[in-house]
C-alpha positions as CSV (number, residue, x, y, z in Angstrom):
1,X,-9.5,5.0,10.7
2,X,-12.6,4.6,8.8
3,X,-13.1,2.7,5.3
4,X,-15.7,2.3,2.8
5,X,-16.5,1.3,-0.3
6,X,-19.3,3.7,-0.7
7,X,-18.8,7.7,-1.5
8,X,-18.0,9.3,1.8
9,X,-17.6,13.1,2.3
10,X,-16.1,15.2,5.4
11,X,-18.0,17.4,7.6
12,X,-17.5,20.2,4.6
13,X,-18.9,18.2,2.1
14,X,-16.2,17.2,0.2
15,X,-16.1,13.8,-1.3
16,X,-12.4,12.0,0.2
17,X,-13.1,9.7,-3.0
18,X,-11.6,10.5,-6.6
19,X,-14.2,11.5,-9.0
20,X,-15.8,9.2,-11.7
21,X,-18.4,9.2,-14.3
22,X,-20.9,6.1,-14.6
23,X,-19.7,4.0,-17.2
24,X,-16.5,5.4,-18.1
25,X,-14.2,3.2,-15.8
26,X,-11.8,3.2,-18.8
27,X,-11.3,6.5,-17.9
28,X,-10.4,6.4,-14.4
29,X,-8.2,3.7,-15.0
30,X,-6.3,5.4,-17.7
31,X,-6.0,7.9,-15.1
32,X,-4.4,6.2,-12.5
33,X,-2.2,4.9,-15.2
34,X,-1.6,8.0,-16.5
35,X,-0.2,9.4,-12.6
36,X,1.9,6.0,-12.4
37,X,3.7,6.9,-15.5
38,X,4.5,10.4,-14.3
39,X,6.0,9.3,-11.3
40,X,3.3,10.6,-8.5
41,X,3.4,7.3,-6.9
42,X,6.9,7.8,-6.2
43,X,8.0,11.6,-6.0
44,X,6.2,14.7,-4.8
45,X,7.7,16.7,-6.6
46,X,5.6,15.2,-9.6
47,X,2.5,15.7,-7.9
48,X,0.3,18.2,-10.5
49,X,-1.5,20.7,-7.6
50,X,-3.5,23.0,-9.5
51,X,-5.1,26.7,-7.9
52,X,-8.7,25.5,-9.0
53,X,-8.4,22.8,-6.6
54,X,-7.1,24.3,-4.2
55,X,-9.5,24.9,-1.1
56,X,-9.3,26.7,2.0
57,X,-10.7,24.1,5.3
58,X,-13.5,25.6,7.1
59,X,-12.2,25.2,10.8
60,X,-8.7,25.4,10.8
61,X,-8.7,27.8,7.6
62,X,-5.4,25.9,6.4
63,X,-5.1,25.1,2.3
64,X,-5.8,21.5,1.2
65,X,-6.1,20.3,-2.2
66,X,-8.6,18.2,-4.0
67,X,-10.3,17.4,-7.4
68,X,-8.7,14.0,-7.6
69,X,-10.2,12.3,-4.2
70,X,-8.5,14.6,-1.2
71,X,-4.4,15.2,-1.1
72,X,-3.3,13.2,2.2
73,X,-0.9,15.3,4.8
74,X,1.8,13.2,4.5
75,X,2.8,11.6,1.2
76,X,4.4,8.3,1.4
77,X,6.0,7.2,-1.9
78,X,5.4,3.7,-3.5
79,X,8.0,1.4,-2.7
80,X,8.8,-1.3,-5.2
81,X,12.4,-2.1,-4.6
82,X,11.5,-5.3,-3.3
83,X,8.5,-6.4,-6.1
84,X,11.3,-7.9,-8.5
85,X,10.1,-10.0,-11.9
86,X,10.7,-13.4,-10.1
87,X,8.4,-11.9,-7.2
88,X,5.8,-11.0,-10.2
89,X,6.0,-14.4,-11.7
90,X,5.6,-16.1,-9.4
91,X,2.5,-14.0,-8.3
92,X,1.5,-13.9,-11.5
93,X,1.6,-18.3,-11.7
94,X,-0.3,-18.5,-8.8
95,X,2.6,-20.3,-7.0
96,X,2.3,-17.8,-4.1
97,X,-1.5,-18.5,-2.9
98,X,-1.0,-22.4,-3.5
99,X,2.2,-23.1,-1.8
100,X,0.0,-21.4,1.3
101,X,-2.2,-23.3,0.9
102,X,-0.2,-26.7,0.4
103,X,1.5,-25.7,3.3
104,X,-1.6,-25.4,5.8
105,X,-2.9,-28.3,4.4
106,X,0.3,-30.5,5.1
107,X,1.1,-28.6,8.6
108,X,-2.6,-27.8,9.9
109,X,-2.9,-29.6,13.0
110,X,0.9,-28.5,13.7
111,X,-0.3,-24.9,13.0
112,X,-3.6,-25.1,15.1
113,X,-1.7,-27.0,18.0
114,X,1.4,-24.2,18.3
115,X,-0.7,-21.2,17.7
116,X,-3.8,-20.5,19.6
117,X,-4.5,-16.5,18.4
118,X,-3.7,-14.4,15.4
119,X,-1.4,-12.3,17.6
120,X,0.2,-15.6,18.7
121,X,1.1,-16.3,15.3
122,X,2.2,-13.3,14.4
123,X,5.2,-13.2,17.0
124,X,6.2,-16.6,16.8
125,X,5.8,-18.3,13.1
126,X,8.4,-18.0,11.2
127,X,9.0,-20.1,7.3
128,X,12.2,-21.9,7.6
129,X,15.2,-22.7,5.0
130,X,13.7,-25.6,4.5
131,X,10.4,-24.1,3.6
132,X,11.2,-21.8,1.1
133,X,13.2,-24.3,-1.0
134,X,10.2,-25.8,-1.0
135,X,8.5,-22.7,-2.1
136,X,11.3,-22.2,-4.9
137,X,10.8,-25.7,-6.0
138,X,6.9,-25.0,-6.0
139,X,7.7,-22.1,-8.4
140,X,10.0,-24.5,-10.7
141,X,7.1,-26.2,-11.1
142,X,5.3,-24.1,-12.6
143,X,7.9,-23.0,-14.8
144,X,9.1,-20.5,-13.0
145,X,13.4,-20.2,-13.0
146,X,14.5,-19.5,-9.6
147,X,17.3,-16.7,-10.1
148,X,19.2,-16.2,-6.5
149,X,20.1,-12.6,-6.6
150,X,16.2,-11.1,-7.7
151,X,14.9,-13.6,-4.6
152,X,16.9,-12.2,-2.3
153,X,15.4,-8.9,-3.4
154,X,11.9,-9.9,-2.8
155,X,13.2,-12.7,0.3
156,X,11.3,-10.1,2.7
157,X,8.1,-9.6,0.4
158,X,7.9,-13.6,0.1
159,X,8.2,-14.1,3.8
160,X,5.5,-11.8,4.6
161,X,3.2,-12.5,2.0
162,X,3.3,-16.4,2.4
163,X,3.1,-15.7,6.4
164,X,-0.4,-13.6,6.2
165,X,-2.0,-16.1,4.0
166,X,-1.0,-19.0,5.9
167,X,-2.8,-17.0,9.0
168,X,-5.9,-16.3,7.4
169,X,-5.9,-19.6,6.4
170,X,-5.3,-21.2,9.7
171,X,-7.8,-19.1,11.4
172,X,-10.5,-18.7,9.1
173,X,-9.9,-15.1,9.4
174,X,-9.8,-12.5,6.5
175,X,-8.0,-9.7,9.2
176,X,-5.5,-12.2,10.1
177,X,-3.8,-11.3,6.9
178,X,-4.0,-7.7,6.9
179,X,-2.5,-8.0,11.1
180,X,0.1,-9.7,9.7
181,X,1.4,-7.5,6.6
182,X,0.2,-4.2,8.4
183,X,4.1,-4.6,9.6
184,X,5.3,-3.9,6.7
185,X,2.6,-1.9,5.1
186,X,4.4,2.2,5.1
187,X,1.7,4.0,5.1
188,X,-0.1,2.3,8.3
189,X,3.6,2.7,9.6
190,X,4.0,6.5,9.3
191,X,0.5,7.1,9.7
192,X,1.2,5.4,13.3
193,X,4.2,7.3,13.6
194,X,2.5,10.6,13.1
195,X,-0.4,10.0,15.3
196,X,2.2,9.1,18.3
197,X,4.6,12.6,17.2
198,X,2.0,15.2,19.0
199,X,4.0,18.0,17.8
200,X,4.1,16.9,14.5
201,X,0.7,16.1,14.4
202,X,-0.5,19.3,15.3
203,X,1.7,21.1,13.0
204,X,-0.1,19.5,10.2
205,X,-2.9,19.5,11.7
206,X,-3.2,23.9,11.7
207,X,-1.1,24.5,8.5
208,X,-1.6,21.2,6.7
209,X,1.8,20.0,4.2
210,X,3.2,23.5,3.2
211,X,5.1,21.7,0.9
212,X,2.4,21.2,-1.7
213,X,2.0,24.9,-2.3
214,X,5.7,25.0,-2.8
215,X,5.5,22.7,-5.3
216,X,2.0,23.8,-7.0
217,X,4.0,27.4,-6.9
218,X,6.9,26.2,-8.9
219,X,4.6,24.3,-11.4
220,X,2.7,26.9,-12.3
221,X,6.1,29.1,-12.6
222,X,7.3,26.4,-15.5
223,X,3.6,26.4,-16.8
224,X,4.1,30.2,-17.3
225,X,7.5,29.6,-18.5
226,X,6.4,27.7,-21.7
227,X,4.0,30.5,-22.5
């Protein structure tokens, strides 16, 4: 997997990036905004697949799509079942990043005595009961009402969150965190998954998702519809 923060183009000479003009980042924003709101975070069926960026790959000869960075293969839909408010306010407070780092600070020679690697950590740390009443009480703090049933919502998210920053912390190690969350994270997952299904993977791989053109097809019959 390769990742940059510069403009990188495939073998073809298309640009994996979504396009931008200099000095009109309200623009691209408004953008993304604009695909949030119509649900193509969350449903492919919402997706907006036009024929004018619709290309044909040079090798394999199989139809991808483009014009707004490149379409992926497999479209894994946004998850926020678990983000509830109380998990955004207390993001949003900061009470998150400082508990973590309260924490470390109160426990580091603990923490640096039990763990001896990142990978360590990973399979062995776990916050207690204990901790996250502390954690709640952290929030109350800062004026933010603990409410039981949306914290049970986002008990997982907490628990992950709080987990990767005390290991960066710890460890002095910015890829500590992602090691951590990558367990969680659903895209890594399925990518993973793919990359181990060989069948799968080749599938996509010669004919690409024929499920877009389905759904640029049936687009483009309502488009014609309204006419």
């Amino acid at each position: 997997m390769r990742l940059t923060v510069a403009r990188y183009h495939t073998p073809s000479g298309r640009c994996i990036q979504k396009p931008y003009t200099k000095g009109n980042k309200k623009g691209y924003d408004e953008d993304l905004l604009d695909r949030y709101n119509a649900g193509e975070y969350y449903n492919i069926d919402s997706i907006q697949f036009n024929d004018s960026l619709k290309y044909t790959s040079l090798v394999k000869k199989r139809t991808v799509y483009g014009g707004g960075g490149i379409m992926p293969d497999v479209f894994v839909p946004v998850d926020t079942t678990e983000y509830s408010k109380y998990y955004r306010d207390m993001l949003a407070k900061g009470v998150i990043y400082q508990f973590a780092l309260d924490y470390v600070d109160k426990h580091r020679a603990e923490l640096k005595a039990n763990y001896k690697s990142v990978k360590d950590f990973d399979a062995k740390f776990h916050l207690t009961d204990a901790d996250m009443k502390d954690f709640i009480a952290a929030g109350e703090k800062e004026k933010v009402k603990y409410n039981e049933e949306q914290y049970n919502i986002s008990k997982n998210v907490f628990h992950t969150f709080l987990k990767g920053l005390i290991c960066r912390d710890v460890f002095s190690d910015d890829s500590a965190y992602s090691i951590i969350v990558s367990h969680s994270n659903k895209d890594l997952q399925e990518a993973l998954r793919l990359i181990n299904d060989d069948a799968r993977y080749n599938t996509l791989l010669t004919t690409g998702n024929t499920e877009y053109e389905k759904i640029a097809a049936k687009h483009k019959a309502k488009a014609a519809q309204k006419k």
